[in-house]
C-alpha positions in Angstrom: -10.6 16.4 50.8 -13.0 14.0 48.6 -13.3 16.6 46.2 -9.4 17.1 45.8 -9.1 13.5 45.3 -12.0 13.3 43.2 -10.1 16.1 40.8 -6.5 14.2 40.8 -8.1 11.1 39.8 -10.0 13.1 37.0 -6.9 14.3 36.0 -5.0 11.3 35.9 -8.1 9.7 33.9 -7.7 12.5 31.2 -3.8 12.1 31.5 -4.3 8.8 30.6 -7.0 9.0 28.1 -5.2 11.3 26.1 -1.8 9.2 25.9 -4.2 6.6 24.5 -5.9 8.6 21.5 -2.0 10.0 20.7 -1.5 5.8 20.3 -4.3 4.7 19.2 -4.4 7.5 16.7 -1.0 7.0 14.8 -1.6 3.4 14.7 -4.9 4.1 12.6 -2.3 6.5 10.7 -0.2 3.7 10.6 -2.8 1.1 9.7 -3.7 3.0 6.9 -0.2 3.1 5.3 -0.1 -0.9 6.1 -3.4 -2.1 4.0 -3.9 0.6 1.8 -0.8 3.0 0.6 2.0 -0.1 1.1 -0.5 -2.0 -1.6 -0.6 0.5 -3.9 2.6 2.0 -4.0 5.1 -0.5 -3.5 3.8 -1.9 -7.0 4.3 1.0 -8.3 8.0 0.8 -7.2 8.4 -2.2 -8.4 9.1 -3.5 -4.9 6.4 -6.6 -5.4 7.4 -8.3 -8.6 6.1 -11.8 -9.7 8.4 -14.8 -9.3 10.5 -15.4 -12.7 11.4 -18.6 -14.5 10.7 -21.6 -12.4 8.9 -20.2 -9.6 6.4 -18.7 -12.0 5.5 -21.7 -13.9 4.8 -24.4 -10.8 1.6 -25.4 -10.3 -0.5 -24.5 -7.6 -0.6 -27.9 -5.7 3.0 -28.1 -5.6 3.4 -24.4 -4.7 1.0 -24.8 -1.2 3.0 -27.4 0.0 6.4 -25.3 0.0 7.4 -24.8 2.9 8.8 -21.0 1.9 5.1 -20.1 1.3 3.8 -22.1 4.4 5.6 -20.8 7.3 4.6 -16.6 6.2 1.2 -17.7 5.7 1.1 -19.4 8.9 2.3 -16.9 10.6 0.2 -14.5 9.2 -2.9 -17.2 9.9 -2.0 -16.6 13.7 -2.0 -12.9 14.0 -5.3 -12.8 12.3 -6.6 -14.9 14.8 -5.0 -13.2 17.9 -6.9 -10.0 16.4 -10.1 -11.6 16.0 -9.9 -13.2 19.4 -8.9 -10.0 21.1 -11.9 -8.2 18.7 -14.3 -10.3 19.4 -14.1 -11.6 23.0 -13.8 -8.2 24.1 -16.6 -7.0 22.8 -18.5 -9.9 24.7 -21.2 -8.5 27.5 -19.3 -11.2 30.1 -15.8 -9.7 29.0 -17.1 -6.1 29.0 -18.3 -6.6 32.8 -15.3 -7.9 33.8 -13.4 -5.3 32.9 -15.6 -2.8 34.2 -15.7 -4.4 37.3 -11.6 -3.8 37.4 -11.0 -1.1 35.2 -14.3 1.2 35.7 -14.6 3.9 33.4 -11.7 3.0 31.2 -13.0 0.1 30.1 -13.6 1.5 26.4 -10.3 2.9 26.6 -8.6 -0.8 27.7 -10.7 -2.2 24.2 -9.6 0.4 21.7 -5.9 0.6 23.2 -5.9 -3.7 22.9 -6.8 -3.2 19.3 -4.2 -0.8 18.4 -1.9 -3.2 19.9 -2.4 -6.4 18.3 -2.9 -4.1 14.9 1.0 -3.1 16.0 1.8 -6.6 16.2 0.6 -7.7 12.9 1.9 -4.5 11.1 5.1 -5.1 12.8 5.5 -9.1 12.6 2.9 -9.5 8.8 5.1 -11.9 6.7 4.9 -11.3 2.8 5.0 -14.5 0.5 7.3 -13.5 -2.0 7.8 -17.2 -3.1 4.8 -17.5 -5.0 3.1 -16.0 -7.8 0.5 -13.2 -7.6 -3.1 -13.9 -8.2 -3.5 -10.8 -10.7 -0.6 -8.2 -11.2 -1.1 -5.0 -12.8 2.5 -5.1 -14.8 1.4 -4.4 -18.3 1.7 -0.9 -20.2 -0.5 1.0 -19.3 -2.2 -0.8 -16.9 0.5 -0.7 -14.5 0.2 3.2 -14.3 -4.0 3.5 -14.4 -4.6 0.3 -12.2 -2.3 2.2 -9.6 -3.9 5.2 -9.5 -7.2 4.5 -10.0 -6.9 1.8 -6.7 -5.6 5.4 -5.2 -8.5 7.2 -5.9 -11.0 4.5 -4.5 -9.2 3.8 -1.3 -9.2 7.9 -0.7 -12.9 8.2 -1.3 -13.1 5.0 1.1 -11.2 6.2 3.9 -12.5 9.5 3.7 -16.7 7.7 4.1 -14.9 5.6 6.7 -13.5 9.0 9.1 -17.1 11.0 8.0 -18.9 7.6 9.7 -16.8 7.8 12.2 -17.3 11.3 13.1 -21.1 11.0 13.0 -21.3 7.9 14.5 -19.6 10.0 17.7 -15.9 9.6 17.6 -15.1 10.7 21.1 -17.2 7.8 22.3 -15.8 5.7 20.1 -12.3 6.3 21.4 -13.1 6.1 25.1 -13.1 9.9 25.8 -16.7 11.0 26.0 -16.6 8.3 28.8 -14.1 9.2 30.8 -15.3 13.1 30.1 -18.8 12.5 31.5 -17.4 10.2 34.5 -15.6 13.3 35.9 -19.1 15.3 35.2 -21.0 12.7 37.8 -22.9 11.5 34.2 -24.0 7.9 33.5 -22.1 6.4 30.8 -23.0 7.8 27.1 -24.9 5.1 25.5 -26.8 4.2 28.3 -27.9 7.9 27.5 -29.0 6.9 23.7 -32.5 5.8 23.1 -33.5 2.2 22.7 -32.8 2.1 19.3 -29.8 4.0 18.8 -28.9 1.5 21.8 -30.3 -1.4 19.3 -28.5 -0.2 16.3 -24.9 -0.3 18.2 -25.7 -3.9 19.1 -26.2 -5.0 15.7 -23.6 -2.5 13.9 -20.3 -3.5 15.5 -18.7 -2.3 12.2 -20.0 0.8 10.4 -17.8 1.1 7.8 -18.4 -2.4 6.3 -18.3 -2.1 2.1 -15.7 0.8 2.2 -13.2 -1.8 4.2 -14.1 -4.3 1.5 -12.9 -1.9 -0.9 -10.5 -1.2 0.4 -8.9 -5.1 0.8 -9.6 -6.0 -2.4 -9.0 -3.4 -5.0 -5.1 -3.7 -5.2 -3.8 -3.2 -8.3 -1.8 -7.2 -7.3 -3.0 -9.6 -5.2 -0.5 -11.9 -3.2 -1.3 -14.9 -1.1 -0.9 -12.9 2.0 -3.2 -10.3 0.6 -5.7 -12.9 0.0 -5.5 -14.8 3.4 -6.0 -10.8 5.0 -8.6 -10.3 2.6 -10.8 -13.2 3.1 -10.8 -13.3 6.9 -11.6 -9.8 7.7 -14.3 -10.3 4.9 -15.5 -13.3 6.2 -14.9 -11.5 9.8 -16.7 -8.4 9.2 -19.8 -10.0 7.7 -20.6 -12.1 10.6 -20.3 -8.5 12.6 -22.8 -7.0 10.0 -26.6 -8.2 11.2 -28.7 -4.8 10.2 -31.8 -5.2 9.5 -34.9 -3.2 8.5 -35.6 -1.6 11.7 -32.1 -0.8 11.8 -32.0 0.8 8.4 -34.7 3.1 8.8 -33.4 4.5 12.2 -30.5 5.0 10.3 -32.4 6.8 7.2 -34.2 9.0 10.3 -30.8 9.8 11.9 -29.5 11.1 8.6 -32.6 13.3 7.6 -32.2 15.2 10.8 -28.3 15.7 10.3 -28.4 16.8 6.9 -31.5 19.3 8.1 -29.3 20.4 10.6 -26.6 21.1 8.3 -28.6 22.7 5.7 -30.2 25.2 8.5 -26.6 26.1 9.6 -25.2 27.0 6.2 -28.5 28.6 5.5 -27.8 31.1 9.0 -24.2 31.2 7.7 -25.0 32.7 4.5 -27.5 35.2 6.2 -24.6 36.3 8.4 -22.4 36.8 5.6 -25.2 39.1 3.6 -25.5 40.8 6.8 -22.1 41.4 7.0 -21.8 42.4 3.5 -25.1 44.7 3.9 -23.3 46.5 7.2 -19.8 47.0 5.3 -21.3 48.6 2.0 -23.6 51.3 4.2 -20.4 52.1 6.3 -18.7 52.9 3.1 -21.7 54.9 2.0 -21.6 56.8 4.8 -17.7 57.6 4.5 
């Protein structure tokens, strides 16, 4: 009877954890059309255009006390902090007991599904300040074809770094599942399974992809005020999150070796499969 019980709750734990990587995943798909594809494109389109005649030429003492430029940035203001709150305090060894305590295993589940919420929220509810004028625009022949495309090309290469970290650095535990996966194998949680200092280096690297995000915030081919108030905080945000030091680094250096050895051995055995292969075919057709 325990064991029949022990299997529906596994089942409802993997029912669950897999609703939340369908969410979680299309708001990172989502996320990405937000920050990086919405500021690239929609100049292209012509959909962010600087403000003409009047609006253009007000200085910028007058122009931070309308109230039409204001209210979006306030607004904006407030859902960055709600997602630095929710980031940060969750990520707290007091919060992260507390939620064990309650929610048990699914406690790196509860964090990433609360992120892809309030990232929801401030896709859904981000206010644009169209009222003021851009801090640079790329609206000059050529520039406003190159600038465009070249932004393209660095935010691809940055995204694609940013899923290869991601993958190394273990996605599944990332996400919650390689919890949830070893809770219904009787298994301790995953990282209490690391060594010391792959436990140290999580500790101190609470975001891995730190210069590709930069990148990614701040080469837009225009910068708006919104843009900038996003920009800055997560800047200023991720680089209080980023405290690697030496130790750290060369752990990391060690970590890498050994992957890349690993990869070169396998494509190594690949290839001698393949000439195998090749070897087998040609003497069956000498012997037809």
């Amino acid at each position: 009877m325990a064991g029949t019980a022990f299997t529906v709750l596994g089942l409802c734990l993997t029912l669950l954890c897999l609703l939340n990587f369908i969410f979680v995943f299309g708001t990172g798909v989502e996320f990405i059309r937000f920050i990086s594809l919405q500021a690239i494109f929609y100049n292209i389109s012509g959909a962010v255009q600087q403000p003409k005649g009047d609006d253009a030429n007000r200085e910028w003492n007058i122009i931070l006390r309308d109230p039409r430029v204001l209210r979006p940035l306030a607004v904006d203001l407030g859902l960055i902090i709600v997602f630095i709150l929710q980031h940060s305090l969750m990520a707290t060894s007091t919060i992260k007991r507390w939620i064990t305590g309650i929610f048990g295993v699914l406690q790196r589940s509860l964090y990433v599904f609360s992120t892809s919420v309030v990232l929801q929220v401030i896709m859904r509810y981000w206010q644009p300040v169209r009222d003021a004028p851009l801090i640079w625009s790329a609206s000059t022949v050529p520039w406003n074809t190159w600038i465009p495309l070249i932004c393209f090309v660095l935010h691809f290469f940055a995204w694609l770094i940013i899923f290869t970290i991601i993958l190394i650095f273990d996605y599944a535990e990332l996400m919650g599942v390689k919890q949830i996966y070893y809770y219904c194998l009787g298994l301790e949680d995953p990282l209490s399974m690391k060594s010391l200092r792959a436990q140290r280096l999580y500790s101190h690297l609470r975001h891995p992809v730190y210069l590709e995000f930069l990148l990614i915030l701040w080469a837009v081919p225009c910068l708006s005020l919104d843009r900038v108030l996003l920009a800055t905080l997560f800047t200023l945000y991720l680089t209080c999150g980023h405290s690697l030091d030496e130790q750290d680094y060369r752990y990391l250096r060690v970590q890498l070796d050994r992957k890349l050895e690993i990869f070169s051995r396998e494509e190594i055995t690949y290839g001698q499969l393949l000439a195998a292969n090749g070897s087998r075919s040609e003497n069956a057709d000498k012997e037809q």
